[in-house]
C-alpha positions in Angstrom: 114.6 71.1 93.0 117.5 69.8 90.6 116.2 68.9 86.9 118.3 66.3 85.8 120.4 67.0 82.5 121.3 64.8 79.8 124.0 65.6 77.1 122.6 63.2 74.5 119.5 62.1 73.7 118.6 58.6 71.6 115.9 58.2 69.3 114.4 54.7 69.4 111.1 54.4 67.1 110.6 58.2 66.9 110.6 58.8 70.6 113.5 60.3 73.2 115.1 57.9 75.1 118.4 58.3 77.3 121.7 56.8 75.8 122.8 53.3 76.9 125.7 54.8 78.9 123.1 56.7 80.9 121.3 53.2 82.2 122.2 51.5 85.6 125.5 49.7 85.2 124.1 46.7 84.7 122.2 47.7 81.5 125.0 48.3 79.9 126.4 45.3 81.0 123.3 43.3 79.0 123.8 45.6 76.2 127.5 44.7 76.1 126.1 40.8 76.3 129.1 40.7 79.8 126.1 39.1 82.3 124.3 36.3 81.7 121.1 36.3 80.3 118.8 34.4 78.7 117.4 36.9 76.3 116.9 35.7 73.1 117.0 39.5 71.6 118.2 41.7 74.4 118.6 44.6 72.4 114.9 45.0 73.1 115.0 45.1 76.4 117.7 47.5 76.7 115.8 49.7 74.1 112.9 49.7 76.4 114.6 50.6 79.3 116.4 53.2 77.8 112.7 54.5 76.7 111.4 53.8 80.5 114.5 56.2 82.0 113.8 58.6 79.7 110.1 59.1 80.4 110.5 59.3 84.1 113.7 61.5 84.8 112.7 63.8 82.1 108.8 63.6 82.8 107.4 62.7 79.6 103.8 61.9 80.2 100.5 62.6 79.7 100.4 64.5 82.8 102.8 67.3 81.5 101.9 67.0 78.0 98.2 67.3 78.6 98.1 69.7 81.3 100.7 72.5 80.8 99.4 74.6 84.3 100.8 71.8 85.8 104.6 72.0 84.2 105.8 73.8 87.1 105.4 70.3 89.3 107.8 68.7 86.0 110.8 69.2 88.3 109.7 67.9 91.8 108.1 64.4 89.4 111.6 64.3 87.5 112.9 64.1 90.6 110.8 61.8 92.5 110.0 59.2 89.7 113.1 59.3 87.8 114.8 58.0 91.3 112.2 55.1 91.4 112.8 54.2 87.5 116.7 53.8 88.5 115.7 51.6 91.2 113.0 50.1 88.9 115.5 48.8 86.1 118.2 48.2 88.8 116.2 45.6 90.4 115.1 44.2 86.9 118.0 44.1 85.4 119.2 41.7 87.7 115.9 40.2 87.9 116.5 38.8 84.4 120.4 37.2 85.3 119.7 33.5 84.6 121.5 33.0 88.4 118.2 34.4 90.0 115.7 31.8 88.0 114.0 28.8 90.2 115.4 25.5 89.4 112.3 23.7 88.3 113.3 20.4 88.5 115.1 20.7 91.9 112.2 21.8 93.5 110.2 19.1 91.6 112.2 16.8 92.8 112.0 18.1 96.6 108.4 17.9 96.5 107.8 14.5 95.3 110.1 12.9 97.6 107.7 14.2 100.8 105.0 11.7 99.1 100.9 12.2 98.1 100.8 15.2 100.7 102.2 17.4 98.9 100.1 16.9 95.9 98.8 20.4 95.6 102.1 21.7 95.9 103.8 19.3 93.1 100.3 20.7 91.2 101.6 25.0 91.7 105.5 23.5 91.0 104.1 22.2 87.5 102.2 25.1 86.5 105.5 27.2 87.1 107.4 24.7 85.0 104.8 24.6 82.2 104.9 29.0 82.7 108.7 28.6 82.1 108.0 26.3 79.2 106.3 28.6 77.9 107.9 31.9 78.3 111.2 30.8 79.5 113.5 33.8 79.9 111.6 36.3 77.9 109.8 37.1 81.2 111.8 38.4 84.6 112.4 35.5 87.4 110.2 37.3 90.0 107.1 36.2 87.4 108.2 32.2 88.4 108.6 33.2 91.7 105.5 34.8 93.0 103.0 32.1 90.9 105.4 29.4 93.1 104.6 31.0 96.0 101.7 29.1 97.6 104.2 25.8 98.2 106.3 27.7 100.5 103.1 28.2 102.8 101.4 26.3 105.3 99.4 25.0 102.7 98.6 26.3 99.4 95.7 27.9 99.9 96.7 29.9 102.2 96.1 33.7 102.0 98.4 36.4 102.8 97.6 40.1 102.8 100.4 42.0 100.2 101.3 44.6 102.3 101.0 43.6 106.0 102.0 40.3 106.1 105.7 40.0 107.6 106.8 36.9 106.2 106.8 37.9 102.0 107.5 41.3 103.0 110.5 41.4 101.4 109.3 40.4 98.2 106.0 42.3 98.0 107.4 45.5 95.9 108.6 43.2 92.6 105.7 40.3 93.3 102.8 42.7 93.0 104.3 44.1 90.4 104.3 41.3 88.1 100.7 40.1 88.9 99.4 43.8 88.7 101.1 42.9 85.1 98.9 40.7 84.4 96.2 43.6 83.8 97.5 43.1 79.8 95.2 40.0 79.7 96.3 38.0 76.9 99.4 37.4 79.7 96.3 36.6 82.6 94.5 34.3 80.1 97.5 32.2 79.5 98.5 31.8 83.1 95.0 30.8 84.0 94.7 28.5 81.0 98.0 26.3 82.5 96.6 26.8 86.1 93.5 25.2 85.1 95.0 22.2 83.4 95.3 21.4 87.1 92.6 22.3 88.8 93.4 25.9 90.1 93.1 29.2 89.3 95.2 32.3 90.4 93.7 35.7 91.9 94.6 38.7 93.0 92.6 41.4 94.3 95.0 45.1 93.5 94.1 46.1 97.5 95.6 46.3 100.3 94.8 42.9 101.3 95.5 41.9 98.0 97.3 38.2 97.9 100.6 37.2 97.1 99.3 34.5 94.0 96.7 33.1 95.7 95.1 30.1 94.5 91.9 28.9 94.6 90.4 25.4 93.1 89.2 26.2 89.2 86.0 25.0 88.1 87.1 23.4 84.8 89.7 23.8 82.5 89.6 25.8 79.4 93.1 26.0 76.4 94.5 29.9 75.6 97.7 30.2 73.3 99.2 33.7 72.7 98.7 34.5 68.7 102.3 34.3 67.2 101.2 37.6 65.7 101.1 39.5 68.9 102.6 37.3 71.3 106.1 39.6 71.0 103.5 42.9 71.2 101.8 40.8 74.2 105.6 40.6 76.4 106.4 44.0 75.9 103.4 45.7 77.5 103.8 42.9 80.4 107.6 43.9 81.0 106.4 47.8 80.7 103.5 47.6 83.1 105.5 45.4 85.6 108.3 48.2 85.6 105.9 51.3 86.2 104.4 49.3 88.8 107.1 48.9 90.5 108.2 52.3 90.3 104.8 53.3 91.4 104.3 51.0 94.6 105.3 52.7 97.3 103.3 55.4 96.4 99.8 53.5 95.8 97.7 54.8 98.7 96.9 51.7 101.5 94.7 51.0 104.2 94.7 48.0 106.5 90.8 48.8 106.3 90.7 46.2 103.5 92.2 44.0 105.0 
């Protein structure tokens, strides 16, 4: 199998990471500031990506550098996973376009016109306004998306098995990657904390039945801010785990046992 090449390499905080012409088109395009983002600092985000395509193509991780009988798989991974990280910052960097963000208060708006029956769901539309609020554009529009989910069921409680269920199957791959995100906890506390201001809490069980944001009634509220100290630190790893597992999804082995 081909081992993909590079003619430069960057250096971004003492570690290899591919040049900015060697990201997907529309990288470059947020490095050159020519899309429309609302990044505060994009630079970051472009340095991590650049980092992210580096690690896969070229197959810098633990795997390889811990285990050298295994180098002779390096080319097959490269491969493999450095195909899946294109995709990964191709969907992403889109992802983050300010086009692709829910409008809030249209869909506020919507709701409250159908009356007191759709009080639970004006409840899930203000927790993904007060999320916004809070992170705003810092954090990829599929993270607004998937914790506004429940109001476009039958009700918002319902469940919906990740991977089987027809009807958010286009949307599974990014969506469970930004709740499996949520494993760097500061990110889960804070969600919860505004969920709970209205009487719900958010779960997801990481199995194949595992739901798309479900929600389930909280037992009491509870306040969580992100320390200003870390809260940068905090974003980063979210972004970084929400790439790699969406690089890694299709290869997460399923069952429709658990379900």
């Amino acid at each position: 199998m081909q081992v993909l090449e590079f003619p430069s390499v960057a250096v971004i905080a003492g570690e290899n990471a591919v040049a900015v012409t060697q990201l997907p088109p529309v990288w470059q395009d947020i490095a050159q500031g020519t899309v429309k983002t609302g990044l505060c600092n994009p630079q970051i985000y472009v340095e991590m990506a650049q980092l992210f395509l580096y690690k896969l193509e070229q197959g810098d991780v633990d795997l390889f550098n811990e285990r050298p009988e295994l180098t002779h798989l390096k080319p097959s991974f490269c491969q493999l996973f450095g195909q899946l990280a294109r995709e990964t910052l191709e969907f992403y960097g889109h992802d983050f376009m300010t086009c692709n963000y829910p409008n809030f208060a249209e869909i506020l708006r919507e709701l409250e016109s159908y009356g007191s029956d759709y009080a639970d769901e004006i409840k899930v539309a203000k927790i993904g306004l007060e999320l916004f609020d809070e992170f705003g554009y810092e954090l990829p529009a599929s993270f607004y998306h998937v914790h506004l989910a429940p109001i476009y069921r039958d009700h918002v409680f319902e469940e919906r098995a990740l991977r089987f269920d027809k009807r958010d199957i286009e949307h599974k791959r990014p969506w469970d990657a930004m709740l499996h995100a949520c494993k760097v906890f500061a990110m889960q506390m804070k969600v919860q904390s505004i969920a709970s201001k209205y009487g719900f809490t958010y779960q997801h069980g990481c199995g194949c039945n595992s739901h798309l944001s479900a929600i389930d009634l909280s037992q009491g509220k509870f306040e969580y801010e992100l320390s200003p100290e870390k809260r940068d630190r905090w974003i980063r790893s979210f972004i970084w785990t929400a790439w790699y597992e969406y690089a890694f999804f299709a290869i997460v082995p399923n069952t429709s046992y658990l379900v």
